[in-house]
N, C-alpha and C positions, 0 to 999 in steps of 0.2 A: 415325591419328586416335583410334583406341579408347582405343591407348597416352598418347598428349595427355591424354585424359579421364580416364585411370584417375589421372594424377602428378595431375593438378588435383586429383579428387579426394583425394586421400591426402592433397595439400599443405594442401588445406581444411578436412580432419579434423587435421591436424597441429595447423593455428595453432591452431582454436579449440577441441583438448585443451590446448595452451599458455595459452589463453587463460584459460582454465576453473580449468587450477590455480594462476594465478598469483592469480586473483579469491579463490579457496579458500585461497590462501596469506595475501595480506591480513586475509581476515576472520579467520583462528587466527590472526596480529598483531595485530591489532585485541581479539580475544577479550581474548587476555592483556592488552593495556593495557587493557584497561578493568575486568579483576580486579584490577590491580595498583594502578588510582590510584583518588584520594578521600579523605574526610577523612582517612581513616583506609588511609597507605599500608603495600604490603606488597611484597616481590620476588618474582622469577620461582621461588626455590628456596622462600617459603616456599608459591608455590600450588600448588605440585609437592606438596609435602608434604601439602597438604590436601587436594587432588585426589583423588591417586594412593595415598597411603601413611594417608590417615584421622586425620593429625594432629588432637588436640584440640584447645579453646580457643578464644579469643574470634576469631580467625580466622575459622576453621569458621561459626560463626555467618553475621559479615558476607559470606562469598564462599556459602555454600551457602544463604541464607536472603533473601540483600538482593542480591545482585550479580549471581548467576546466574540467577537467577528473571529479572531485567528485560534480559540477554544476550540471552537465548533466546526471549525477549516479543520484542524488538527485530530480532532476526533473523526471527522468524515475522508480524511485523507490515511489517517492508519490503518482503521476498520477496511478501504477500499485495496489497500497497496497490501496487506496480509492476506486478505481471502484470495486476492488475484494471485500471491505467491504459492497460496497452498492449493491454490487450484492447477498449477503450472508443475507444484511437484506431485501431481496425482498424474496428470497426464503426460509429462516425461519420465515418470518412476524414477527420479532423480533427486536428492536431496539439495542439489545446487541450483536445481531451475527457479528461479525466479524472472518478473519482466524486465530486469536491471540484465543480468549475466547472460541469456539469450539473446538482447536485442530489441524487445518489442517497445521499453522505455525509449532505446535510444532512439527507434523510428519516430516517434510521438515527439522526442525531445528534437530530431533532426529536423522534422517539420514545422514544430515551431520555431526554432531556431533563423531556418531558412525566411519564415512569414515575418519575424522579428528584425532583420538582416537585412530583406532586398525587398519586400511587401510591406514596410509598413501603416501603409492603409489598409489594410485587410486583416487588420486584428480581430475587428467584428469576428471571420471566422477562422478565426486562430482554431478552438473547439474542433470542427471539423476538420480542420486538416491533418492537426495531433492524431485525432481515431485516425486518419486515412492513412497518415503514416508509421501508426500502429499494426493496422491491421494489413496494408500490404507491406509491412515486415515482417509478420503474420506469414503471411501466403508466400514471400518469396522463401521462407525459412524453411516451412513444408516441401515447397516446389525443390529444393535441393536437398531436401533429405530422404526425396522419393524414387524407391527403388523396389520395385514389386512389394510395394505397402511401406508404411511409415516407423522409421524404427528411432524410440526416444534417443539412443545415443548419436545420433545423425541429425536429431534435431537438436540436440547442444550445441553439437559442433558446429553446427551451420550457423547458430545462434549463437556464439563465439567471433566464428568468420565475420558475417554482417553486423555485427558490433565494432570491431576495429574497423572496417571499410566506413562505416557510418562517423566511427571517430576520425577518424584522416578529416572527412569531408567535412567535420564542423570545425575540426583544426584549423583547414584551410579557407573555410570562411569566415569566421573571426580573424584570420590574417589580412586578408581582404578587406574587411571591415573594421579592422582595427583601430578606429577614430570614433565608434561607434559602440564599442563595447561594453560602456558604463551603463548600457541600457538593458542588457540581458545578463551581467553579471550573476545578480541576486538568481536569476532564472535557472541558469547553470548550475546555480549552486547549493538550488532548492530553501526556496524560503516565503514566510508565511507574513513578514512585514510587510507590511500599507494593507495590508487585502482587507476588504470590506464586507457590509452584506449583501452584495451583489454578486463577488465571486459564491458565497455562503450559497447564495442562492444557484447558482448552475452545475456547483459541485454537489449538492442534495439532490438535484436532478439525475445526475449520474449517478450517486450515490444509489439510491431506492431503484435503480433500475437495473445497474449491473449486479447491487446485493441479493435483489430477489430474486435474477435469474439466477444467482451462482447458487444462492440457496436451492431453488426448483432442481438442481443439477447435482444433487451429494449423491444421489447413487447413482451415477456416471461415474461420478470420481471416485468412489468406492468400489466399482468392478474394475474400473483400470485399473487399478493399484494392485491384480489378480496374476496381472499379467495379458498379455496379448492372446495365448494359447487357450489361459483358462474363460479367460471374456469369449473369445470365439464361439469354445463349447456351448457359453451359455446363451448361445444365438444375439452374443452382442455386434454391433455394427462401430471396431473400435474406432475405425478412420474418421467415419462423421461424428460421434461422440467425440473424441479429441480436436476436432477440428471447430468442435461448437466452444468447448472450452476454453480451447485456446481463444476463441473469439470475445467469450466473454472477459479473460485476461486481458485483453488488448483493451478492450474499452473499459474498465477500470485501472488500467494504467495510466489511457490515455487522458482519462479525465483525471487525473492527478499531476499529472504532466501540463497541461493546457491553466491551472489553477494554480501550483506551486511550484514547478520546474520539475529539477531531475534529482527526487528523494532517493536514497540506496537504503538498503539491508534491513528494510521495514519488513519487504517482501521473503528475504531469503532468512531471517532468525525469528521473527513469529513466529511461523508454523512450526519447526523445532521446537520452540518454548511450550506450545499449545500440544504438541504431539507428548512430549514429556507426560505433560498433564493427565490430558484425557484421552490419550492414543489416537489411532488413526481412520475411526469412523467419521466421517467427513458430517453425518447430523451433529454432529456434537464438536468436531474440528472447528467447520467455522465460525458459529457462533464464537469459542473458546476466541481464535487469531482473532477476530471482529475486538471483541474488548479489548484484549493484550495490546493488538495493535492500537488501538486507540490512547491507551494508557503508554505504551514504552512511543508514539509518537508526541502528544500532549509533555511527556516529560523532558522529552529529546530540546522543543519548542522551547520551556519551560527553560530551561539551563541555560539556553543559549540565549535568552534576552536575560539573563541577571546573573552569569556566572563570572562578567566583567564587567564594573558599574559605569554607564556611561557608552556602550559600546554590546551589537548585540553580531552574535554569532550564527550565521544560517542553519538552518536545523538539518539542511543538509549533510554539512560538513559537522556535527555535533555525530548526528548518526554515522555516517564516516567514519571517524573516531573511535566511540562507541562500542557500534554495530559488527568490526571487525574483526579487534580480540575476546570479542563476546562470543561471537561465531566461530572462530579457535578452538575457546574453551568448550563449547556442545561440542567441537569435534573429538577436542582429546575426552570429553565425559562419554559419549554417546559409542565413542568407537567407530566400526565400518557398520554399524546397525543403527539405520539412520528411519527406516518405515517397522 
């Protein structure tokens, strides 16, 4: 028997090294196609060259100023907006939670929106205001789904409610401001043009920090996913465990939010895609959404600066697109058996 258990395991660790490097293999395909195409094409020897060997010229420029800057945005904002979504459907046992569908997006997008709107000298701290108004979307979402303990279907709902309430409110300040709008457009609409390595840099900040707590957290997210009943027995405490969660969701929304605008369905068809995969032990989930996410964002990027020559397409509205009858289809493959 021990022997059974030891090939299983080894077999188990086998695939999903396989799995891992074939995901890691894509995305360095991926990399390069997406240094090498756009207006302005170039080939695999000469990114070699520019890479590796410090090649000058107007090259240089477009891959090390324009291309890799929003690579590495894209990779850092997939990897964050998928583990945030699959950590949001462990702890509302919900297949539709993600920080788009709840609300906690739109609080981070509401307060920048407002900083971008009516403050704009106070971009400096756009960053925190996004978390703040992340996370007391966070709190107020809780606070109304609180009824002798915290029950997931009441935090959708509430996280539905404060969604359109939040949308009214940026409705009506974009009407307000509507002289002014050409400047949060692209924000609204989630996208990764102009950005440099300076966003690169405060997104890796947030990056490494929401990633590692979410990772320190897979078995939280793996006894919620038990149920409320059965986590109790096991002397779990699920209010404050879901309520860290959720927090960590929030600040890797926020920090997506505050760097690219308001991306969708990064969050909510990853971890489907990932769960397919390697099921639902959250060791091996997030890693899995981390790649995937990084790849199906990178690609999303990808299409939408060269799928019209001359003219580039928000990666927002790409995933948009996309992301929706994608998410369709898991439904009609997958059925009502979604965990």
């Amino acid at each position: 028997m021990l022997i059974k258990k030891d090939e299983k395991s080894k077999n188990k660790i086998l695939k999903i090294s396989g799995l891992y490097i074939t995901l890691i293999g894509i995305l360095i395909l991926l990399i390069l196609a997406s240094l090498c195409v756009g207006s302005a094409g170039y080939s695999i020897s000469e990114i070699i060259d520019v890479l590796f060997f410090g090649k000058e010229g107007f090259a240089k420029i477009v891959i090390f100023n324009l291309r890799l800057p929003r690579i590495v945005l894209a990779i850092l904002i997939g990897a964050s907006l998928s583990v945030a979504g699959a950590l949001l459907q462990a702890v509302m046992r919900n297949p539709l939670a993600d920080p788009g569908t709840i609300g906690v997006s739109a609080g981070a997008g509401t307060a920048a929106t407002t900083i971008l709107l009516i403050f704009p000298n106070m971009m400096n701290s756009l960053p925190i205001f996004a978390f703040g108004g992340a996370l007391l979307t966070c709190a107020l979402i809780y606070f109304m789904a609180w009824k002798q303990g915290i029950d997931p279907v009441r935090i959708i709902l509430s996280g539905v409610a404060i969604n359109s309430v939040l949308g009214a409110y940026n409705g009506l300040l974009q009407m307000l401001h509507s002289d002014n709008l050409s400047s949060i457009l692209a924000f609204l609409n989630g996208s990764l043009s102009g950005r440099n390595w300076g966003h690169v840099k405060l997104a890796l900040i947030y990056a490494i920090i929401g990633l590692t707590i979410a990772f320190a957290c897979t078995k939280s997210a793996n006894v919620l996913q038990l149920g409320d009943e059965m986590a109790k027995s096991l002397g779990f405490k699920v209010s404050r465990h879901r309520i860290i969660l959720s927090a960590v969701s929030a600040f890797l929304a926020a920090a997506t939010v505050t760097v690219a605008g308001m991306i969708g369905f990064v969050g909510l068809v990853v971890p489907h895609i990932a769960r397919m995969i390697v099921g639902s032990d959250h060791k091996v989930l997030l890693p899995t959404s981390c790649l995937i996410g990084s790849i199906v964002l990178l690609a999303a990027d990808t299409l939408g600066r060269t799928i019209i020559p001359g003219m580039e397409i928000p990666v927002g509205i790409v995933m948009a697109v996309t992301g929706g009858p994608f998410f369709l289809y898991l439904l009609r493959r997958s059925g009502k058996k979604c965990f």
